[in-house]
Phi, psi and omega in degrees: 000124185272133200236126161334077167317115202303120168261140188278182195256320184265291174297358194105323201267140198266117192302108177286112171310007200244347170300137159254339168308132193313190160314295183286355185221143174307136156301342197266308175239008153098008205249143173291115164332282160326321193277300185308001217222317186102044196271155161259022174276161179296134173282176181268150191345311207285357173269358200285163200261117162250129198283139174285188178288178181254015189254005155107068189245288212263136163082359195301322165331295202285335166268008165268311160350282189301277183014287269239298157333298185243033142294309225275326185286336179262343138346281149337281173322337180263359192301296174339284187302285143011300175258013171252342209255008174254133176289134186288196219244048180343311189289332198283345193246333186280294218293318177289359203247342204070355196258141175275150203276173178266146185229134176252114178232118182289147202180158169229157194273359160271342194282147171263350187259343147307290227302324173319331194285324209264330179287264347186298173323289187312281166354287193252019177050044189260120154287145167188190179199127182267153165208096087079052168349310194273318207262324199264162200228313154320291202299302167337310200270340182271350177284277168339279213288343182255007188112318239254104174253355188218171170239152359264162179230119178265115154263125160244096198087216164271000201246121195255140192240150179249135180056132149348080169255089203284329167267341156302271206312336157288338184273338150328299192240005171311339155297347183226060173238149162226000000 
């Protein structure tokens, strides 16, 4: 009786009697007969995959080990972030100081509500320093990072003013106003 020598469906390859590989798997590339066929039959026992249980038996240490590293790494990182992206407290130390806190204005050179900004500054002798949305590419991504979907953007201190606001920035700079 001539018996087919089994070919497998993904490589191809024609089964030798001289193979050692079981029954169920190619010899050439390693792949399960079944699996490689779409079969729904069953492998034989000793290959079936067995899954662990699902109440946490293997690993439990190790994964509050891993937890517990990257709380404390991301715990860090904002410490990291925190402390380089908060500005120190200007108004509170310019006031102790007599010294104007430093003012920043994110802008553009068409907006009318710079200009408003920029008159309102000129006026009352408020030292600042612009900086140029459209031009600066820096001055732009801190304009963001601030909040800041429009112009102008005033930082005073630490305190951000969104848009021409004549009465924040006065209640902001009335000690150094003239």
């Amino acid at each position: 009786m001539y018996v087919t020598p089994k070919r497998c469906p993904k490589c191809r390859y024609e089964r030798q009697p001289a193979d050692t590989a079981p029954e169920w798997q190619c010899p050439s590339c390693g792949v399960a007969y079944a699996k490689a066929e779409g079969s729904t039959t069953p492998l034989p026992a000793e290959t079936r995959i067995r899954s662990r249980p699902a109440s946490g038996g293997d690993g439990g240490l190790a994964k509050w080990v891993v937890t517990g590293l990257c709380a404390v790494g991301i715990g860090w990182l904002m410490l990291e972030t925190f402390r380089h992206e908060t500005q120190p407290r200007a108004i509170a130390s310019a006031q102790a100081s007599d010294e104007q806190p430093q003012v920043i204005m994110y802008a553009t050179n068409w907006c009318p509500y710079c200009q408003q900004s920029r008159e309102f500054f000129r006026r009352h002798g408020i030292v600042y320093t612009e900086y140029d949305v459209e031009r600066d590419r820096d001055a732009y991504r801190e304009n963001r990072r601030l909040g800041g979907g429009g112009v102008p953007m005033i930082v005073v201190g630490d305190q951000v003013v969104s848009g021409f606001n004549a009465q924040r920035l006065t209640q902001l700079l009335e000690p150094w106003m003239r």
